[in-house]
mmCIF file of the C-alpha atoms, coordinates in Angstrom:
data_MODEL
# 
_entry.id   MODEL 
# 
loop_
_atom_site.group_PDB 
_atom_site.id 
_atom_site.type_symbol 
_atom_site.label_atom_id 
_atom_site.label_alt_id 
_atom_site.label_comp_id 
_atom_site.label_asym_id 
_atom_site.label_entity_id 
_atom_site.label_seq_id 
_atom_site.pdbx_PDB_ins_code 
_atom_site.Cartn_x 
_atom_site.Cartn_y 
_atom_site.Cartn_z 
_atom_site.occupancy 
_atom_site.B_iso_or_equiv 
_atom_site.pdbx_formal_charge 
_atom_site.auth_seq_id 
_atom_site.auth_comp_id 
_atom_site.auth_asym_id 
_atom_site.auth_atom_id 
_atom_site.pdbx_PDB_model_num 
ATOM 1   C CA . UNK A 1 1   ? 0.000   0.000  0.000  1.00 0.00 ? 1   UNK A CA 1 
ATOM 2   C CA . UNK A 1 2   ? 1.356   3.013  -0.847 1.00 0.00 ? 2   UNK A CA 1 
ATOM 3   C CA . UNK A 1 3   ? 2.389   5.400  2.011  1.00 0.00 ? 3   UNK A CA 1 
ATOM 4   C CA . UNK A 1 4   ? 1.384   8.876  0.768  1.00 0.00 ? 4   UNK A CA 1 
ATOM 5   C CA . UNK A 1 5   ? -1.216  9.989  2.403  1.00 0.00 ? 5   UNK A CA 1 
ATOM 6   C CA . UNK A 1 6   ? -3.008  11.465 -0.672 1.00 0.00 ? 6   UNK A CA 1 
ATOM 7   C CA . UNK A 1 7   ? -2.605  8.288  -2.218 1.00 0.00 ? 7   UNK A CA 1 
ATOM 8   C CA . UNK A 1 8   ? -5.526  6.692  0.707  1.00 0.00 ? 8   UNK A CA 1 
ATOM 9   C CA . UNK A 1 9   ? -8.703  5.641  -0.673 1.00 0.00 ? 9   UNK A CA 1 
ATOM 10  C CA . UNK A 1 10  ? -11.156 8.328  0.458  1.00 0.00 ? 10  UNK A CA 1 
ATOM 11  C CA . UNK A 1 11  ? -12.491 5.854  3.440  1.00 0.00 ? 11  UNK A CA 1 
ATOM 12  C CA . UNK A 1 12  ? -9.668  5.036  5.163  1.00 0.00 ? 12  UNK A CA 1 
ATOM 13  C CA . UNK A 1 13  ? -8.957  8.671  5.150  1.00 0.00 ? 13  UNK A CA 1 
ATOM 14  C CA . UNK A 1 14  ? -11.617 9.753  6.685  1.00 0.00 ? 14  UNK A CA 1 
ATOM 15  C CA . UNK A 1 15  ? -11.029 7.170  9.615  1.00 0.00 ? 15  UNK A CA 1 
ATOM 16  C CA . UNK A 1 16  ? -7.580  8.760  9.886  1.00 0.00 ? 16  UNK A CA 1 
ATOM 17  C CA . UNK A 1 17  ? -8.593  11.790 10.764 1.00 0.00 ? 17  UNK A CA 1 
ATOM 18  C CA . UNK A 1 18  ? -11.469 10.727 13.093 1.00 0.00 ? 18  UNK A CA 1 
ATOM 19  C CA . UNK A 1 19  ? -9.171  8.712  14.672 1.00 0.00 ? 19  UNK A CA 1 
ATOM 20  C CA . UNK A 1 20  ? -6.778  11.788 15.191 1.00 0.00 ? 20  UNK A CA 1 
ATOM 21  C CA . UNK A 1 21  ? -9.300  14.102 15.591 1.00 0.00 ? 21  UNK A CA 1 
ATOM 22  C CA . UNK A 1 22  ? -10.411 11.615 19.056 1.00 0.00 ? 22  UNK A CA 1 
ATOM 23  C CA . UNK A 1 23  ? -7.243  10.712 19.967 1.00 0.00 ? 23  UNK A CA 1 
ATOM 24  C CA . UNK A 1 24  ? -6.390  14.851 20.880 1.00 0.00 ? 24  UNK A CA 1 
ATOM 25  C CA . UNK A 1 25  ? -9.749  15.129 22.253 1.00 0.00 ? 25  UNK A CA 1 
ATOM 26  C CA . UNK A 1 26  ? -8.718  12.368 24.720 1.00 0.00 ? 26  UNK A CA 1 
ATOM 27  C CA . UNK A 1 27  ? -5.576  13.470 25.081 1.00 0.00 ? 27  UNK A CA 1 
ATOM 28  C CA . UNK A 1 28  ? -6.609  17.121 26.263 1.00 0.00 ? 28  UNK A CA 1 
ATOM 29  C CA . UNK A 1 29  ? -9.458  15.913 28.174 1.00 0.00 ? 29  UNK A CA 1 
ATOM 30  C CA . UNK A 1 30  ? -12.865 18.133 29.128 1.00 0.00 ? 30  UNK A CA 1 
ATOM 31  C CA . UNK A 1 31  ? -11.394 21.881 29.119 1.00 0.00 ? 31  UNK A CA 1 
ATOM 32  C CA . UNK A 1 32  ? -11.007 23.167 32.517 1.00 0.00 ? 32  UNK A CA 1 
ATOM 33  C CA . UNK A 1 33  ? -13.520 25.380 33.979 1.00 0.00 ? 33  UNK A CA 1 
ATOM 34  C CA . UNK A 1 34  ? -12.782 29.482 34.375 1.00 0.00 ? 34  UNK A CA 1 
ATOM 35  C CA . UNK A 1 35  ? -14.268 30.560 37.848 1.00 0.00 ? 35  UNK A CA 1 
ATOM 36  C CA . UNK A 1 36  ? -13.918 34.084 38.697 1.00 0.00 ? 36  UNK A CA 1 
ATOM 37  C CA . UNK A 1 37  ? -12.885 32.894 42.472 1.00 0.00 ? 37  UNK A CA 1 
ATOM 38  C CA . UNK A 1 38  ? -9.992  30.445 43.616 1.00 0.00 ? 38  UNK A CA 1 
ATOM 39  C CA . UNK A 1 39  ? -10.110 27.182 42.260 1.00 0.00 ? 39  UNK A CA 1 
ATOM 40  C CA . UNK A 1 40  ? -9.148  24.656 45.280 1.00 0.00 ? 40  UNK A CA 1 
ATOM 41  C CA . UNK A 1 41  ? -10.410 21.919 43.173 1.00 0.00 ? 41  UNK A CA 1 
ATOM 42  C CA . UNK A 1 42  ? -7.749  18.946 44.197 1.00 0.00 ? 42  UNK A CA 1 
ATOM 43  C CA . UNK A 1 43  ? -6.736  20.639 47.261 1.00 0.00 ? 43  UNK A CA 1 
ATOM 44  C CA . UNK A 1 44  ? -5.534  18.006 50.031 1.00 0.00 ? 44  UNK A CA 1 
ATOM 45  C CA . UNK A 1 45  ? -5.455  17.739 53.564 1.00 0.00 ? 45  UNK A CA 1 
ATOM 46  C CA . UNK A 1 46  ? -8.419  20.045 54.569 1.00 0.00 ? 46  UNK A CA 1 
ATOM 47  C CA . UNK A 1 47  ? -12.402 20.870 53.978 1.00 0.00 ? 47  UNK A CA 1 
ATOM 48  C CA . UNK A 1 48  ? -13.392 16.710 53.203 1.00 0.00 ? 48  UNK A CA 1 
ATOM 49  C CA . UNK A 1 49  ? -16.549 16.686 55.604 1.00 0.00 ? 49  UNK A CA 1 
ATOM 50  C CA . UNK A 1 50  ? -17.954 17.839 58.760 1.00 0.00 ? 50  UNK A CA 1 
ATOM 51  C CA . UNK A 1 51  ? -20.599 16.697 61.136 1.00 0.00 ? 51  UNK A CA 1 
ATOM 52  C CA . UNK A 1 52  ? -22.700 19.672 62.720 1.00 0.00 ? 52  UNK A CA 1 
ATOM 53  C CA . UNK A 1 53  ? -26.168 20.177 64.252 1.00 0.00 ? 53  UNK A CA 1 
ATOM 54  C CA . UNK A 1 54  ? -29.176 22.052 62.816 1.00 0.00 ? 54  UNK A CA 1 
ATOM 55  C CA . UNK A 1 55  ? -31.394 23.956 64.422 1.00 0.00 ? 55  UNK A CA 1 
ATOM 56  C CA . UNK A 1 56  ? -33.670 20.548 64.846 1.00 0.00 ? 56  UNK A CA 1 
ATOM 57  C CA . UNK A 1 57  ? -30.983 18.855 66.443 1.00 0.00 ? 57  UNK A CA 1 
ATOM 58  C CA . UNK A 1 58  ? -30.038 16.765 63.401 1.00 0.00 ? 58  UNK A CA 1 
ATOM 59  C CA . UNK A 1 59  ? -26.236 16.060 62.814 1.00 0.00 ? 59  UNK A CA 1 
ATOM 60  C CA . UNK A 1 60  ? -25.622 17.140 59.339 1.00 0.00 ? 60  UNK A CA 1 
ATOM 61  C CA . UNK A 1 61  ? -22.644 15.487 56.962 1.00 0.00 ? 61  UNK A CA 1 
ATOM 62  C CA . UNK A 1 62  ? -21.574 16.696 53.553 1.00 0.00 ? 62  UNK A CA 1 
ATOM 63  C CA . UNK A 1 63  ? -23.551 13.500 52.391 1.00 0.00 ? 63  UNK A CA 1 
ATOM 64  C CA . UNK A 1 64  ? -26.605 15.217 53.167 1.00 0.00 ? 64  UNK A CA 1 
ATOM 65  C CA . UNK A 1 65  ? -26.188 17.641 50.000 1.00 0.00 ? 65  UNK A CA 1 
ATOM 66  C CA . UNK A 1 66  ? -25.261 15.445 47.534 1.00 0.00 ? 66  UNK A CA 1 
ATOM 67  C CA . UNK A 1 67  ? -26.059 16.384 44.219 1.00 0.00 ? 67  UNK A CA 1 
ATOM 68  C CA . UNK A 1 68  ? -26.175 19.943 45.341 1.00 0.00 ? 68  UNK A CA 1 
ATOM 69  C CA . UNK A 1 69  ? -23.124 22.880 45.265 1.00 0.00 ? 69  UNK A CA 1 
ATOM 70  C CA . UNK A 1 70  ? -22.728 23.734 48.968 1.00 0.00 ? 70  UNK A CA 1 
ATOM 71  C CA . UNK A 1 71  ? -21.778 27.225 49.960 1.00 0.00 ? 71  UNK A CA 1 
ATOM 72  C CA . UNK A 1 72  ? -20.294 27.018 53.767 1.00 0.00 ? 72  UNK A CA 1 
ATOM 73  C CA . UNK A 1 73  ? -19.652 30.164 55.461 1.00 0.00 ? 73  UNK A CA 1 
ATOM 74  C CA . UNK A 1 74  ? -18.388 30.528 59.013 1.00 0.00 ? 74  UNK A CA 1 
ATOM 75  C CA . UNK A 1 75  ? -19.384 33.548 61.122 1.00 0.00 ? 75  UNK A CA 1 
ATOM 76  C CA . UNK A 1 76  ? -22.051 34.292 63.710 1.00 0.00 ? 76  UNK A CA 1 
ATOM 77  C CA . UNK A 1 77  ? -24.796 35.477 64.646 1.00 0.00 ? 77  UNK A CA 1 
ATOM 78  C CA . UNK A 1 78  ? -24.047 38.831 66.193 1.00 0.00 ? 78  UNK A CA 1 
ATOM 79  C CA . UNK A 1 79  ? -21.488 40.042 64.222 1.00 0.00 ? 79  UNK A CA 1 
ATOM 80  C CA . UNK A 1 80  ? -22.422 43.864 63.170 1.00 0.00 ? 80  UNK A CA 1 
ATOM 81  C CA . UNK A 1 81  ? -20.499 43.737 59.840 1.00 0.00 ? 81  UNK A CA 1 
ATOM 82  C CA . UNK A 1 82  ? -19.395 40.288 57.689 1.00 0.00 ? 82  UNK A CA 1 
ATOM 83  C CA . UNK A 1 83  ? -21.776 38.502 58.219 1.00 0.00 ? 83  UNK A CA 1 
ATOM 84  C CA . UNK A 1 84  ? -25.025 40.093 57.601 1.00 0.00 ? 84  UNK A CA 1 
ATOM 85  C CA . UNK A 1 85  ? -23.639 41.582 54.726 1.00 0.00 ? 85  UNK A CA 1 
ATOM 86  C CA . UNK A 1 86  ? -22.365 37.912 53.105 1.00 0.00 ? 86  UNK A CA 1 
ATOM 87  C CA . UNK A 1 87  ? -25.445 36.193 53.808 1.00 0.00 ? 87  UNK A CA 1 
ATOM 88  C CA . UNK A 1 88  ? -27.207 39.048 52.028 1.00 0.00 ? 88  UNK A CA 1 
ATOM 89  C CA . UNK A 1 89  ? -25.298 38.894 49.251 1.00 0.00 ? 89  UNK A CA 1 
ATOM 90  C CA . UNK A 1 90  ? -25.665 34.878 49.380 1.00 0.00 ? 90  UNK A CA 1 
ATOM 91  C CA . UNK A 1 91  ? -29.407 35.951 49.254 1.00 0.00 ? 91  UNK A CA 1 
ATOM 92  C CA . UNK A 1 92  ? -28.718 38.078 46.196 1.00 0.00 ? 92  UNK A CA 1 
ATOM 93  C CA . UNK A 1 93  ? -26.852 35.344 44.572 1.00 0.00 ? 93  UNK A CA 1 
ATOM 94  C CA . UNK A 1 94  ? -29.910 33.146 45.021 1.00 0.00 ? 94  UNK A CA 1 
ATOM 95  C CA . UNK A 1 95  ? -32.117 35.394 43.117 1.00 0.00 ? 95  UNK A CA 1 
ATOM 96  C CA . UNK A 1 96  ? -29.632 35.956 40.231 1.00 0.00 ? 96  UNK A CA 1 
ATOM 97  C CA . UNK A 1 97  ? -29.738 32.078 39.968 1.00 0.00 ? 97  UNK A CA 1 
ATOM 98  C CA . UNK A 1 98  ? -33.422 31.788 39.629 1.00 0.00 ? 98  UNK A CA 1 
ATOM 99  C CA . UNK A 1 99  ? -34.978 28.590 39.458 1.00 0.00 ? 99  UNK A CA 1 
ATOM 100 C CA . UNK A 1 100 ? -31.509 26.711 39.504 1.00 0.00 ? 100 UNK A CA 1 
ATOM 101 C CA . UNK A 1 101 ? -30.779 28.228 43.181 1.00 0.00 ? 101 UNK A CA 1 
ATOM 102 C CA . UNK A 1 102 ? -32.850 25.166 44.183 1.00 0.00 ? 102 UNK A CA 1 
ATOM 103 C CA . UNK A 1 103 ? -29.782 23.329 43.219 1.00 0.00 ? 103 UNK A CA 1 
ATOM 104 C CA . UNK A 1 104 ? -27.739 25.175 45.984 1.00 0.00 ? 104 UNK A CA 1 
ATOM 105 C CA . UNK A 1 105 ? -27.255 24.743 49.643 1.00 0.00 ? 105 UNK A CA 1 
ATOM 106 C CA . UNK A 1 106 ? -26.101 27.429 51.558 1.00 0.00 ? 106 UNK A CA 1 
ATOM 107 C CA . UNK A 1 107 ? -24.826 26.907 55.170 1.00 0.00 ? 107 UNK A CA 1 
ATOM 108 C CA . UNK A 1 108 ? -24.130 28.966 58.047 1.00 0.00 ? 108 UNK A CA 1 
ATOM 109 C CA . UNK A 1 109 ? -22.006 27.552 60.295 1.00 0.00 ? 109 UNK A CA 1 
ATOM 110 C CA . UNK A 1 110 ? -21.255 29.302 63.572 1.00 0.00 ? 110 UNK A CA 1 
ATOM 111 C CA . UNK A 1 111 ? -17.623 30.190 65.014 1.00 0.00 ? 111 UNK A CA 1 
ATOM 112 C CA . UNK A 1 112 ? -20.049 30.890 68.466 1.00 0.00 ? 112 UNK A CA 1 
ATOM 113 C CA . UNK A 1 113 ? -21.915 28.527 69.749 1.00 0.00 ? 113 UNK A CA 1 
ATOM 114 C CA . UNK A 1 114 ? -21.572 30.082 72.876 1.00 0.00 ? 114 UNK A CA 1 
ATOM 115 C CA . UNK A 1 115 ? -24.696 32.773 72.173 1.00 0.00 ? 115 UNK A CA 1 
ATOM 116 C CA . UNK A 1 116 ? -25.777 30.741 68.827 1.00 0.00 ? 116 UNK A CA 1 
ATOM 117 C CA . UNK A 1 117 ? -28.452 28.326 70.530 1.00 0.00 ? 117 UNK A CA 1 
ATOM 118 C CA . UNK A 1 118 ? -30.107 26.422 67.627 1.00 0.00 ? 118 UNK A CA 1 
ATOM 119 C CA . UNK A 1 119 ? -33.426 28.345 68.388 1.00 0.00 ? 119 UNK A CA 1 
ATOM 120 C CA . UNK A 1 120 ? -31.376 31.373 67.255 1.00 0.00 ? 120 UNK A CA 1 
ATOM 121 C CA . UNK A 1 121 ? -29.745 30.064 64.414 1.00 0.00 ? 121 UNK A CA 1 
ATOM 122 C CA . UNK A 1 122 ? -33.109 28.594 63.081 1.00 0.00 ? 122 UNK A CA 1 
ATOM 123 C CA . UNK A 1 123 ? -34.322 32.107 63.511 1.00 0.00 ? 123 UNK A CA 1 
ATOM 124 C CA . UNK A 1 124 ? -31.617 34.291 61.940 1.00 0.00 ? 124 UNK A CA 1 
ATOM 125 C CA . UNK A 1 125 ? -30.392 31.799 58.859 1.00 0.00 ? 125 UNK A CA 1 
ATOM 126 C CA . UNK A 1 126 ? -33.419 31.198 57.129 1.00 0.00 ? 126 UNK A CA 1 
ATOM 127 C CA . UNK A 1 127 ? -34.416 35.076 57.787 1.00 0.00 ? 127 UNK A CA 1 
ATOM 128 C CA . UNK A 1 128 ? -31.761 35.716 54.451 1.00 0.00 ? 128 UNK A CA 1 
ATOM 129 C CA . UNK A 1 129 ? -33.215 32.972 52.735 1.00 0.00 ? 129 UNK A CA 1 
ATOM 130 C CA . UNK A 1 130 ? -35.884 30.076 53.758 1.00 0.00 ? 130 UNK A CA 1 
ATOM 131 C CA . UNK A 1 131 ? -33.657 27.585 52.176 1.00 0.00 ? 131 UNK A CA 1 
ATOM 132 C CA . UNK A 1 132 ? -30.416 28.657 53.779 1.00 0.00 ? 132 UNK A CA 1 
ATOM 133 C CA . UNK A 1 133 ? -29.131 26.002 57.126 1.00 0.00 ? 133 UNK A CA 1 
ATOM 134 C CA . UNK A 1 134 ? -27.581 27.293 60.457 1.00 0.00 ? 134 UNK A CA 1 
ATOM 135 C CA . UNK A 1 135 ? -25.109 24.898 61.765 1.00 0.00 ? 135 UNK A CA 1 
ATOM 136 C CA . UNK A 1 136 ? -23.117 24.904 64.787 1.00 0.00 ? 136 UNK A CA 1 
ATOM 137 C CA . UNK A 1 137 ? -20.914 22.545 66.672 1.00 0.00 ? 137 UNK A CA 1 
ATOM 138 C CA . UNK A 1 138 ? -21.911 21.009 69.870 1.00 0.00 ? 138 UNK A CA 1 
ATOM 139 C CA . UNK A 1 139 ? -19.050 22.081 72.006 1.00 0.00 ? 139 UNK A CA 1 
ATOM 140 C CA . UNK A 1 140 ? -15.843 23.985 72.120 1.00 0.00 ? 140 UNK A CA 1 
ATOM 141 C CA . UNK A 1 141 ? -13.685 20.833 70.977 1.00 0.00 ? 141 UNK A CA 1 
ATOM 142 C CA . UNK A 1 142 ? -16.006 20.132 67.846 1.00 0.00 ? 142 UNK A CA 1 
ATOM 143 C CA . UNK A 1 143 ? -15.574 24.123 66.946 1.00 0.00 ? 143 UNK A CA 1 
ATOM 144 C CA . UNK A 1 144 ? -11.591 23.473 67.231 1.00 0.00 ? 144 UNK A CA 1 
ATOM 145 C CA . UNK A 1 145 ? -11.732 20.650 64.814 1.00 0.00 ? 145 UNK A CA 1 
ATOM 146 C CA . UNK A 1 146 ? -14.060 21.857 62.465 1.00 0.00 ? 146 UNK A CA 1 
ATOM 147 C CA . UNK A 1 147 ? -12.257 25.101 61.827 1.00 0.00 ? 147 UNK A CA 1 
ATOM 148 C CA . UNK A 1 148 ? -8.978  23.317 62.006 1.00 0.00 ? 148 UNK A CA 1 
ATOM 149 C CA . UNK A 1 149 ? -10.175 21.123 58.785 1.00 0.00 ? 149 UNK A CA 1 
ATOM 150 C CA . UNK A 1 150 ? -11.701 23.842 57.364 1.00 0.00 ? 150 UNK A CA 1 
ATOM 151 C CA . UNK A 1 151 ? -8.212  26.264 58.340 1.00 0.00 ? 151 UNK A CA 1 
ATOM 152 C CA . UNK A 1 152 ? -11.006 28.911 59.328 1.00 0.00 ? 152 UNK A CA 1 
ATOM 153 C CA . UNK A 1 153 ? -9.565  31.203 62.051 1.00 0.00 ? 153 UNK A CA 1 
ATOM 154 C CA . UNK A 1 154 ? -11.877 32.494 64.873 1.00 0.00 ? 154 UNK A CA 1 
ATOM 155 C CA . UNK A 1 155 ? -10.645 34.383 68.305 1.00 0.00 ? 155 UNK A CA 1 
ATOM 156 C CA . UNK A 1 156 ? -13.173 35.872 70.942 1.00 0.00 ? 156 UNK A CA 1 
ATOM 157 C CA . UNK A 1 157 ? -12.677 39.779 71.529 1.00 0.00 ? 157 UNK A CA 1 
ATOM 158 C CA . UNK A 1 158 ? -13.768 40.687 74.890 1.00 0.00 ? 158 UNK A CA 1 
ATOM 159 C CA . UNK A 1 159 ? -16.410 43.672 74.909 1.00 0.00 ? 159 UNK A CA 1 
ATOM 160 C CA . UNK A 1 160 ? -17.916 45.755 78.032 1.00 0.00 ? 160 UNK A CA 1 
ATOM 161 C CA . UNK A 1 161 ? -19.743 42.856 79.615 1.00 0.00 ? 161 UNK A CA 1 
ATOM 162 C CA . UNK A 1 162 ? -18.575 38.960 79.988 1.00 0.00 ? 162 UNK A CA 1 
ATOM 163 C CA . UNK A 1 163 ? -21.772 38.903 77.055 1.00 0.00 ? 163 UNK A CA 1 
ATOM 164 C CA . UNK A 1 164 ? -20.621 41.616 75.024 1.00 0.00 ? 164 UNK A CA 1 
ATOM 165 C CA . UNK A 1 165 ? -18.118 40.435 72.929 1.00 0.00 ? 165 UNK A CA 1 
ATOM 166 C CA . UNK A 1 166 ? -17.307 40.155 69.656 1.00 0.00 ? 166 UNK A CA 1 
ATOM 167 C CA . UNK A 1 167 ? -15.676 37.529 67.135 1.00 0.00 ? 167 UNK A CA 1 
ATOM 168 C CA . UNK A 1 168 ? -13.168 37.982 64.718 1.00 0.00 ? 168 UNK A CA 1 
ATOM 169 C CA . UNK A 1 169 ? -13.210 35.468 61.958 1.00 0.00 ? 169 UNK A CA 1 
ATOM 170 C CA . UNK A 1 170 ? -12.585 34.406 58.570 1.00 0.00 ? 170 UNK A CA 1 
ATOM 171 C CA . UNK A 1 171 ? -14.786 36.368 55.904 1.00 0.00 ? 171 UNK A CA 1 
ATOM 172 C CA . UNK A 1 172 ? -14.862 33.751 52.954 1.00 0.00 ? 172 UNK A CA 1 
ATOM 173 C CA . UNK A 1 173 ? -16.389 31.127 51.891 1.00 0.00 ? 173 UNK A CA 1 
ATOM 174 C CA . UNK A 1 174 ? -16.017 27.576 50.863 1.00 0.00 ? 174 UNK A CA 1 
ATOM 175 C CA . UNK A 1 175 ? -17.824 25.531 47.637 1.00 0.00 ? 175 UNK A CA 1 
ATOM 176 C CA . UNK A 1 176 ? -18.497 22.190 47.446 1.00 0.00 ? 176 UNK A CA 1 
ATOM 177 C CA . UNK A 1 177 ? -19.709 20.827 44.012 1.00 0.00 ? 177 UNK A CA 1 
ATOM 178 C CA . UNK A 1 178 ? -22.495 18.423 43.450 1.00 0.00 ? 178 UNK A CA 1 
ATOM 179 C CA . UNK A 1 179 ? -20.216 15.780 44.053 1.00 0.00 ? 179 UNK A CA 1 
ATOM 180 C CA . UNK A 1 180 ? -18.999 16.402 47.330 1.00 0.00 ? 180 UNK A CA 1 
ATOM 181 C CA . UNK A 1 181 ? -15.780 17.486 45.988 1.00 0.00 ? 181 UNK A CA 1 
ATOM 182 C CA . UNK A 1 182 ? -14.280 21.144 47.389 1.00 0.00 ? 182 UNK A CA 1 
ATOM 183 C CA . UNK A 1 183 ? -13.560 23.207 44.224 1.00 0.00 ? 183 UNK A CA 1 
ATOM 184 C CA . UNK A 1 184 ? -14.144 26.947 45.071 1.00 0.00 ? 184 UNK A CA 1 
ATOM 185 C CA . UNK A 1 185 ? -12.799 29.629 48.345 1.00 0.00 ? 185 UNK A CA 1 
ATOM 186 C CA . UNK A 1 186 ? -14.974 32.709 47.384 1.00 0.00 ? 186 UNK A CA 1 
ATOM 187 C CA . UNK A 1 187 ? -13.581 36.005 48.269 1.00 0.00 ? 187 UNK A CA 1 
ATOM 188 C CA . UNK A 1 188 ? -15.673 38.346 50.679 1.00 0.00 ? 188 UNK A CA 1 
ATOM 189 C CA . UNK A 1 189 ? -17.324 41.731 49.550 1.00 0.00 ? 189 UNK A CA 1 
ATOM 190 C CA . UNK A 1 190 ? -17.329 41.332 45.300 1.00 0.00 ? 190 UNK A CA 1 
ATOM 191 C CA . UNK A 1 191 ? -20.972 41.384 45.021 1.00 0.00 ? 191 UNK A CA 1 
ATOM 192 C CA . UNK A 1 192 ? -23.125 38.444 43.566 1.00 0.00 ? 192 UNK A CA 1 
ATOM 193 C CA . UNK A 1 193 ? -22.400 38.023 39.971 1.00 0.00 ? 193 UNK A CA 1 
ATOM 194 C CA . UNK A 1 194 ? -19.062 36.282 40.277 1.00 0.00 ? 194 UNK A CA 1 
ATOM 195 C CA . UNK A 1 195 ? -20.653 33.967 42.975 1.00 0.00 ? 195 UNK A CA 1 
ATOM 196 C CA . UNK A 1 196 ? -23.435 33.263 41.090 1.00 0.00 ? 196 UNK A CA 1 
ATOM 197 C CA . UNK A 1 197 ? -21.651 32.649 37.633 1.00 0.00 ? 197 UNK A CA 1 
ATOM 198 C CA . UNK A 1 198 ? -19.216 30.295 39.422 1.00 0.00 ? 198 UNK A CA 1 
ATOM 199 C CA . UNK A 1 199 ? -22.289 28.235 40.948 1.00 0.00 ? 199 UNK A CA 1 
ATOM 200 C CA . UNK A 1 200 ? -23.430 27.718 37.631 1.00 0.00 ? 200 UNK A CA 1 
ATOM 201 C CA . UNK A 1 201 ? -20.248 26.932 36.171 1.00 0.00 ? 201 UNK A CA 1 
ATOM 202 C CA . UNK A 1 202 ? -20.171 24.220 38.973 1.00 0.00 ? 202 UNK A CA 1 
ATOM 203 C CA . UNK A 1 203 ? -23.572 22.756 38.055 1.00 0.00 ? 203 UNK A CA 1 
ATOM 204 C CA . UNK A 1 204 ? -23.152 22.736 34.485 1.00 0.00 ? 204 UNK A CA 1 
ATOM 205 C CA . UNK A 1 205 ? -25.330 25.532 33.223 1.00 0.00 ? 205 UNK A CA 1 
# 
């Protein structure tokens, strides 16, 4: 047979160049996704699961959202600033996102469980947003080791009155894909249009 590869009967080129045509599709794989936060996707050694109460007193697992994107955020309840303002613009993000915001789980997760009784958290969470979840840990040692996996800091600031204090805290947020898998730390204060283009990057939209 000759070699040229003009010289191939019209057939077998055509299989040629399928066959090269999938061979660099496989070999460049599904094109990676642009998010407008920080892609963590693949990061190791942090963020795999938790297991907190809701306000019902049901321990809560990652599992639980499956085939959801999961927003986390860690703050509290009486925090005058961040927090408000994040789970409004959560809220905002929501909106933007329409009908496919049922496809999103948004969790607060407290840094004080201190003041944040469930009752409270059951009030003030779902006060943004019906669907959003308050979450807190049951004691001191499950706050450790939940913001330890999560590398979230937190520190009490004493105020006027052993009741009057204040937490400092991390302001972002993680985001878990349908899958379970962490893939996004979103930056506090931009607004909701990066949030919300990146949750529907995640889900495929």
């Amino acid at each position: 047979m000759p070699t040229s590869f003009p010289a191939l009967p019209a057939l077998l080129r055509r299989t040629f160049v399928l066959f090269c045509c999938a061979f660099l599709l496989a070999a460049c794989g599904k094109p990676k996704p642009t998010f407008r936060n920080v892609d963590i996707s693949g990061a190791t050694g942090f963020g795999k699961d938790f297991a907190l109460t809701d306000p019902s007193g049901k321990v809560r697992t990652l599992a639980d959202f499956k085939g959801k994107a999961v927003v986390m955020f860690f703050g509290y309840t009486h925090c005058p600033d961040v927090c408000p303002t994040t789970m409004a613009e959560l809220k905002a993000v929501m909106e933007q996102m329409g009908p496919e915001a049922d496809k999103v789980q948004v969790l607060f997760v407290t840094v004080d469980p201190e003041r944040d009784t469930a009752a409270l958290l059951g009030q003030y969470v779902p006060a943004f947003d019906a669907r959003f979840l308050g979450l807190r840990p049951e004691n001191e040692a499950a706050l450790k080791q939940v913001t330890q996996d999560f590398k979230v800091y937190y520190a009490k600031v004493p105020g006027t009155s052993p009741n009057n204090y204040t937490m400092d805290h991390s302001a972002g947020s993680y985001v878990f894909d349908p899958s379970g898998q962490l893939r996004l730390f979103i930056r506090h204060g931009q607004g909701p249009d990066p949030i919300a283009h990146d949750l529907k990057t995640l889900l495929g939209s």
